[in-house]
N, CA and C atoms as a LAMMPS dump frame, in Angstrom:
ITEM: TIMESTEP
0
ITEM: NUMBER OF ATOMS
342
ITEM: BOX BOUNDS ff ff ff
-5.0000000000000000e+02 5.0000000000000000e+02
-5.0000000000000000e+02 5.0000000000000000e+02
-5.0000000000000000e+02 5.0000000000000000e+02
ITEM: ATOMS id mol type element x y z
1 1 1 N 437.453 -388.627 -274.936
2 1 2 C 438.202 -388.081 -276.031
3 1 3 C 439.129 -389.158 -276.585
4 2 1 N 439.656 -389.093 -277.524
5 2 2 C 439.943 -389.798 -278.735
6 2 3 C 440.813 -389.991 -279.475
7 3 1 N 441.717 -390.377 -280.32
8 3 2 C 442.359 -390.018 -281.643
9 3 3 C 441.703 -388.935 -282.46
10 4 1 N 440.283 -389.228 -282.942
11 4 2 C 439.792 -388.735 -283.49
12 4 3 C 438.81 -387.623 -283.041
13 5 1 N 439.285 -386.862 -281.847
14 5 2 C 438.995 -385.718 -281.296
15 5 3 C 439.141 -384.548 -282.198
16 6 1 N 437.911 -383.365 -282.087
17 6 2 C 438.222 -382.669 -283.615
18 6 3 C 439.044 -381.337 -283.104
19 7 1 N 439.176 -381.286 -281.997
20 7 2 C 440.539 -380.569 -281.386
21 7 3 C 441.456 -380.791 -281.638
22 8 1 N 442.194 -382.161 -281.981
23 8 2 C 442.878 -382.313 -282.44
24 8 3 C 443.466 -382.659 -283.63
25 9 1 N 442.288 -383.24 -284.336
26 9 2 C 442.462 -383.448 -286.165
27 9 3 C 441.993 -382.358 -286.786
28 10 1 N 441.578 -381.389 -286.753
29 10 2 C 441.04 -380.048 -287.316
30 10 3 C 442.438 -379.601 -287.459
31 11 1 N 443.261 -378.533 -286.747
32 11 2 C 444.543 -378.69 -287.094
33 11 3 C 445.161 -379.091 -288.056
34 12 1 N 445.31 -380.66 -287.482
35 12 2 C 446.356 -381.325 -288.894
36 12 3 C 445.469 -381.696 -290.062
37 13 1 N 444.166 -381.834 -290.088
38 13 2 C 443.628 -381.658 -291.231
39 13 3 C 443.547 -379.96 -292.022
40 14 1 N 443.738 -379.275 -291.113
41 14 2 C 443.72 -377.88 -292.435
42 14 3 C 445.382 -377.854 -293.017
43 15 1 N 446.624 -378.471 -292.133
44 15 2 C 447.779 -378.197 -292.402
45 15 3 C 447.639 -378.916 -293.658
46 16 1 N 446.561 -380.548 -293.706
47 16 2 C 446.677 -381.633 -294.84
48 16 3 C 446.593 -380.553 -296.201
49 17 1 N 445.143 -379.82 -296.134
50 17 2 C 444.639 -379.351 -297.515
51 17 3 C 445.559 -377.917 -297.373
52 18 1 N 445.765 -377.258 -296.712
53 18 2 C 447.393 -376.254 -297.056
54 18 3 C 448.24 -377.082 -298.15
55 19 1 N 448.723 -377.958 -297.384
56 19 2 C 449.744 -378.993 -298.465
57 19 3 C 449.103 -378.833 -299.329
58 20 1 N 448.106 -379.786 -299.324
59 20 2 C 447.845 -380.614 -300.692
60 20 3 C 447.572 -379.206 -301.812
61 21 1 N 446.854 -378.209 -300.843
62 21 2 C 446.422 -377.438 -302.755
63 21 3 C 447.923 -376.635 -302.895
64 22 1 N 448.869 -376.292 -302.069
65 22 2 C 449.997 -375.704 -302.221
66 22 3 C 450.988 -377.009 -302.99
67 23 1 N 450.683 -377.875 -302.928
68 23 2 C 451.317 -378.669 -303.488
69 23 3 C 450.898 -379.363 -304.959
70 24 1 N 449.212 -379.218 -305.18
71 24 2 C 448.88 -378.866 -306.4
72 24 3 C 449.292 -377.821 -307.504
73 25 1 N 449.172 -376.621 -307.07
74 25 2 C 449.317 -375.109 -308.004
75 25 3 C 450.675 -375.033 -308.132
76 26 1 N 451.691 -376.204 -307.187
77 26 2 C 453.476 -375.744 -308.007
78 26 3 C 453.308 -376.598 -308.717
79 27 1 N 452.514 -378.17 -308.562
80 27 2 C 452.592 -379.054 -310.258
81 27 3 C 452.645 -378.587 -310.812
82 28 1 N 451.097 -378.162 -311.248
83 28 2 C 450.708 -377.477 -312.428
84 28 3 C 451.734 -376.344 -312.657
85 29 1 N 452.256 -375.341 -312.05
86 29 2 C 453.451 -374.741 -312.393
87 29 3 C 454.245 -374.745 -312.963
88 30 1 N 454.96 -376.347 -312.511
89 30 2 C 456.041 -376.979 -313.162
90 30 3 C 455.748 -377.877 -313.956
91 31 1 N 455.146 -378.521 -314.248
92 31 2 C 454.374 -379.693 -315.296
93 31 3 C 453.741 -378.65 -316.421
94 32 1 N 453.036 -377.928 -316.271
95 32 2 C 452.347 -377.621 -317.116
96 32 3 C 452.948 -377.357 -318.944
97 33 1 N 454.516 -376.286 -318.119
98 33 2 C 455.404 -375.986 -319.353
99 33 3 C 455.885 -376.943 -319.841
100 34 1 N 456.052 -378.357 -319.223
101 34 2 C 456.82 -379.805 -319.691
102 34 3 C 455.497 -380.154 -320.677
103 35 1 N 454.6 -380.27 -319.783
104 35 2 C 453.838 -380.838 -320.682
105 35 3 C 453.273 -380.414 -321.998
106 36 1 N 453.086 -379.027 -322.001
107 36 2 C 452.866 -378.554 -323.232
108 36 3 C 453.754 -378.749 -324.164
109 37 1 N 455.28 -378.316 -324.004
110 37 2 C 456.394 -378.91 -324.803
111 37 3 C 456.603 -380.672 -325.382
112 38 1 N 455.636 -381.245 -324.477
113 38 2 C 455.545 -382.614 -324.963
114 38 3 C 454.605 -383.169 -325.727
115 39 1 N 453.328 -381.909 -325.539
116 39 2 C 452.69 -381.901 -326.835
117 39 3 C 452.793 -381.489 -327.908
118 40 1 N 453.621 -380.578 -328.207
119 40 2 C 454.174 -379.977 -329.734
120 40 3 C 454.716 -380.883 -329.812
121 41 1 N 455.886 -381.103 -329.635
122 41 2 C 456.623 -382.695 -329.914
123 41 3 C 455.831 -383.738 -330.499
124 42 1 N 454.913 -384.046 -330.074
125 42 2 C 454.082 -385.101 -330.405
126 42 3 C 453.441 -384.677 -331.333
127 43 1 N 453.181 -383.614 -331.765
128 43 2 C 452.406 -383.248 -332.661
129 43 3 C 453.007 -382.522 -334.061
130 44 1 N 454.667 -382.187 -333.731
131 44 2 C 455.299 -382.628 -334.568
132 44 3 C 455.746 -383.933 -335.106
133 45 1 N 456.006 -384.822 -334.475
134 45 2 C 456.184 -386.096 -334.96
135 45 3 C 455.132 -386.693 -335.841
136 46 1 N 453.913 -386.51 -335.122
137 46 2 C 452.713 -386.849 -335.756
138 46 3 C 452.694 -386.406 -337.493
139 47 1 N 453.427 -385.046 -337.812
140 47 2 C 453.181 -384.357 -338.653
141 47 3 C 454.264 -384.742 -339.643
142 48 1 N 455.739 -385.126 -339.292
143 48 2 C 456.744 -385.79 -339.674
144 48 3 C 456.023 -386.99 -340.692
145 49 1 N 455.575 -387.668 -339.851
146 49 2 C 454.904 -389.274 -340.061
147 49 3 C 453.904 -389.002 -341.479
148 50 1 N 452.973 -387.943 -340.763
149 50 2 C 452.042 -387.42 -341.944
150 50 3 C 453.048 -387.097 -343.71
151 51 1 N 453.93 -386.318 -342.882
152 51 2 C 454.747 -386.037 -344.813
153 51 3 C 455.518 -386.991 -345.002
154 52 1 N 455.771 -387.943 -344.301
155 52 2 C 456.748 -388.73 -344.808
156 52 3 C 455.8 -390.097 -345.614
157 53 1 N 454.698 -390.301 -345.338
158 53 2 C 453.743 -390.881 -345.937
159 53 3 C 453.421 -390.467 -346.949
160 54 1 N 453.365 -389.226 -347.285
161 54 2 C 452.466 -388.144 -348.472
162 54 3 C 453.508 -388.348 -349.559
163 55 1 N 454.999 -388.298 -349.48
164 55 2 C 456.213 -388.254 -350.355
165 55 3 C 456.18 -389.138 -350.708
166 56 1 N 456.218 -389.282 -352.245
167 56 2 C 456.577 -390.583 -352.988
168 56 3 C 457.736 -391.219 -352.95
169 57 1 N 457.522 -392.269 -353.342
170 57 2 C 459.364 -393.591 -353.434
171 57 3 C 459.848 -392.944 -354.64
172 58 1 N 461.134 -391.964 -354.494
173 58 2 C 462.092 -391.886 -355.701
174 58 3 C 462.279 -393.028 -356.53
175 59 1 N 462.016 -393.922 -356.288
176 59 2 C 462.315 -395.445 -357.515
177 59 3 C 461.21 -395.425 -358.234
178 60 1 N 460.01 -395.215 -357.04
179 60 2 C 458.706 -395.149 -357.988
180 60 3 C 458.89 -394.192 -359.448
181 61 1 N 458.96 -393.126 -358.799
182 61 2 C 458.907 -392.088 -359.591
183 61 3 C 459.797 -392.242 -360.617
184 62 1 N 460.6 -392.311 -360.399
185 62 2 C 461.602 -392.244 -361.519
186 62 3 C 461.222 -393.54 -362.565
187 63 1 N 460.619 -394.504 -362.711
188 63 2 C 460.131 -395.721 -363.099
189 63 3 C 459.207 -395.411 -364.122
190 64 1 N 458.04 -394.282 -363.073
191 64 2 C 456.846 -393.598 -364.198
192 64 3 C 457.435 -392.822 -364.897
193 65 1 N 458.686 -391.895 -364.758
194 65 2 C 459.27 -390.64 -365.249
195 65 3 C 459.24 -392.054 -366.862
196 66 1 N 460.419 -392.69 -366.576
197 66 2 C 460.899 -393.826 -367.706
198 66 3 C 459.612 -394.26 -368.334
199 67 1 N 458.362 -394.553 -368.232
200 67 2 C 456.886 -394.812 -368.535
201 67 3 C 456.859 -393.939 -369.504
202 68 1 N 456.752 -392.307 -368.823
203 68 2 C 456.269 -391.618 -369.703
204 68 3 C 457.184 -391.058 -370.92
205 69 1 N 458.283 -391.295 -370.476
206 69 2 C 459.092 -391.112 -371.317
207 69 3 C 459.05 -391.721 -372.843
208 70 1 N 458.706 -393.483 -372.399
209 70 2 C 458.522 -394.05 -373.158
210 70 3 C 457.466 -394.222 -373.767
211 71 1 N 456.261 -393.707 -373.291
212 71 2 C 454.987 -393.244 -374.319
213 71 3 C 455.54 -392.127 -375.096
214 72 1 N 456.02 -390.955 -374.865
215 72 2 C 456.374 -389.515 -375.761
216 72 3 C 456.994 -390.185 -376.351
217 73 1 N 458.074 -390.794 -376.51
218 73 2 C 459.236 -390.98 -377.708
219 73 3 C 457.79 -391.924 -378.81
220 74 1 N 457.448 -393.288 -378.462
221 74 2 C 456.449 -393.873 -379.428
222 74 3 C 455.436 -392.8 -379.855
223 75 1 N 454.622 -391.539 -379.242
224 75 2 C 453.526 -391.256 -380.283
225 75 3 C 454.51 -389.991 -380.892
226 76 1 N 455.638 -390.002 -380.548
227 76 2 C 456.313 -388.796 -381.66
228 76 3 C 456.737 -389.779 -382.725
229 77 1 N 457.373 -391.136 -382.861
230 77 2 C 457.344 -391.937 -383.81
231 77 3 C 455.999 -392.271 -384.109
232 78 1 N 455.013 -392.421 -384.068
233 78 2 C 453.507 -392.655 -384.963
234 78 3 C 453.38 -391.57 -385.749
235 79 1 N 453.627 -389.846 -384.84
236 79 2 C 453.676 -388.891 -385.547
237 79 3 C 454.259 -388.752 -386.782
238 80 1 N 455.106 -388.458 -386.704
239 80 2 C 456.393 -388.39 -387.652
240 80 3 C 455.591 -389.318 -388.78
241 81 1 N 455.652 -390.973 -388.544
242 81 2 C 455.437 -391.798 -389.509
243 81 3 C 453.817 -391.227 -389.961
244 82 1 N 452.7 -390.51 -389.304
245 82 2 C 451.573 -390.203 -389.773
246 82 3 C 451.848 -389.012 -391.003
247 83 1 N 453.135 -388.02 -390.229
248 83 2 C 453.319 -387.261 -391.316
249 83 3 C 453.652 -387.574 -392.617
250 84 1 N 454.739 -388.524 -392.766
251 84 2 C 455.788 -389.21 -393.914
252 84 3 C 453.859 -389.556 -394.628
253 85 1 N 453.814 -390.657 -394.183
254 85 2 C 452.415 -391.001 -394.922
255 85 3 C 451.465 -390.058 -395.936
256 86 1 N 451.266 -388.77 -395.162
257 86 2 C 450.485 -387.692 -395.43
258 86 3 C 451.444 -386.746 -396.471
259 87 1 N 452.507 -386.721 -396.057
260 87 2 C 453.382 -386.038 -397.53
261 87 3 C 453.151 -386.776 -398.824
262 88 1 N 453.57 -388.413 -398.337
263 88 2 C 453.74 -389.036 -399.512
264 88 3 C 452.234 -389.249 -400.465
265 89 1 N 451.218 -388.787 -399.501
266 89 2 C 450.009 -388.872 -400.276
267 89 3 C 449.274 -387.788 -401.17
268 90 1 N 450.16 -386.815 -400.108
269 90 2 C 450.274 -385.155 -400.983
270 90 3 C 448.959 -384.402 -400.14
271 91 1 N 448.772 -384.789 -398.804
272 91 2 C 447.945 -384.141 -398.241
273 91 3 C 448.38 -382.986 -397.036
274 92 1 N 449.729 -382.41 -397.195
275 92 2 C 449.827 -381.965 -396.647
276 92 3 C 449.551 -380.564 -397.087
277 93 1 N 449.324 -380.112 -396.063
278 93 2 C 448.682 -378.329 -396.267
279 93 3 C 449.928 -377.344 -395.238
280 94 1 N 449.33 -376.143 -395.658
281 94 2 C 450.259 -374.951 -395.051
282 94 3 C 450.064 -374.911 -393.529
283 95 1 N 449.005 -375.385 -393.162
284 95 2 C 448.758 -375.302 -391.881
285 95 3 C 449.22 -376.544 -391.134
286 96 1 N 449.515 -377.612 -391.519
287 96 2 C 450.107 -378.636 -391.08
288 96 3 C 451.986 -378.466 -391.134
289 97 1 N 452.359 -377.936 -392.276
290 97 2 C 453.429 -377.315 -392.296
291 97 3 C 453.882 -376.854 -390.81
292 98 1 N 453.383 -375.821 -391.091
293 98 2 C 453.65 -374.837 -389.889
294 98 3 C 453.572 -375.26 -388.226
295 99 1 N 452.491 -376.192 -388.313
296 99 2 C 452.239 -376.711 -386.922
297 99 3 C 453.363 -377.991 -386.726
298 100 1 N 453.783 -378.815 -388.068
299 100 2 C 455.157 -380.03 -388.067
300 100 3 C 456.365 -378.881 -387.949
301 101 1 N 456.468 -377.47 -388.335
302 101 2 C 458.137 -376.641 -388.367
303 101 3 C 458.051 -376.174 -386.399
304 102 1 N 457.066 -376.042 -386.2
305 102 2 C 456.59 -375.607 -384.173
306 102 3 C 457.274 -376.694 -383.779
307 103 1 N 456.704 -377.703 -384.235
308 103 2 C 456.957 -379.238 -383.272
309 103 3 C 458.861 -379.445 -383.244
310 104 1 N 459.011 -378.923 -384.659
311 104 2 C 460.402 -379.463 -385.026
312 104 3 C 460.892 -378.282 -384.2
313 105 1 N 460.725 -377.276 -384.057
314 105 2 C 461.353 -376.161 -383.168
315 105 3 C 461.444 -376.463 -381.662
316 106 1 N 460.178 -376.893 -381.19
317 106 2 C 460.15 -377.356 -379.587
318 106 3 C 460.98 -378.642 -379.397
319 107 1 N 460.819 -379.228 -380.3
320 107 2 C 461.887 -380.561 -380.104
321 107 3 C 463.36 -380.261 -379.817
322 108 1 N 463.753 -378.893 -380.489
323 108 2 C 465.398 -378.621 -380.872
324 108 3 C 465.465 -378.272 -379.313
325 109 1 N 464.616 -377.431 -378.649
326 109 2 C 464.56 -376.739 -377.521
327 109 3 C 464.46 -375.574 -377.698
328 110 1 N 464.324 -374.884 -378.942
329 110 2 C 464.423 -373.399 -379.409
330 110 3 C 462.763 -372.926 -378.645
331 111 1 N 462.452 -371.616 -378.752
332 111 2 C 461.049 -371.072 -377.914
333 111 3 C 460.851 -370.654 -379.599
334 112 1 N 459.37 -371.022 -379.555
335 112 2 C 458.774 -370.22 -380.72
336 112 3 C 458.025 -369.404 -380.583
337 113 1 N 458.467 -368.399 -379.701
338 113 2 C 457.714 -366.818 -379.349
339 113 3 C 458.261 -365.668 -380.588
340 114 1 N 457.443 -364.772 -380.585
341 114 2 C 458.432 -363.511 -381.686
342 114 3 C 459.709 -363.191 -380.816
């Protein structure tokens, strides 16, 4: 007989796997709720990262705002000067009227609903 007599390691080998799986199923016990909480986390951040990418640069924007700004003001001056042209040629009609008195109304800020 031996160290490795199974009279005597049978024993402390069933006490081993007692431990070990009793000492598995409280990990997972206690880890499990950490860890899940450390995956939302992460998967909020992830999502942070995601919109904070998607949102434009306020400088940008405001740059194109000034762009477009500055296209509307020039084709309302072409306008205007297409109209002057078209009066002075005597081609203006009732229906152009009416659609230059709209424009001049939306410009004031007035609504041209009844």
């Amino acid at each position: 007989m031996g160290p490795w007599d199974p009279a005597i390691i049978g024993p402390i080998v069933g006490a081993v796997m007692v431990f070990t799986i009793t000492a598995g199923v409280a990990s997972v016990m206690i880890f499990r709720p950490l860890t899940k909480q450390l995956g939302q986390l992460l998967e909020q951040m992830r999502r942070d990262r995601q919109l904070g990418a998607e949102q434009p640069d306020p400088a940008r924007m405001a740059e194109l705002m000034e762009r477009l700004l500055d296209r509307l003001e020039r084709l309302e001056t072409r306008q205007d000067f297409t109209e002057r042209v078209l009066e002075s040629a005597g081609w203006k009609t009732e229906g152009a009227q009416a659609l230059s008195e709209g424009l001049a109304t939306e410009r004031r800020g007035e609504t041209g609903g009844s």
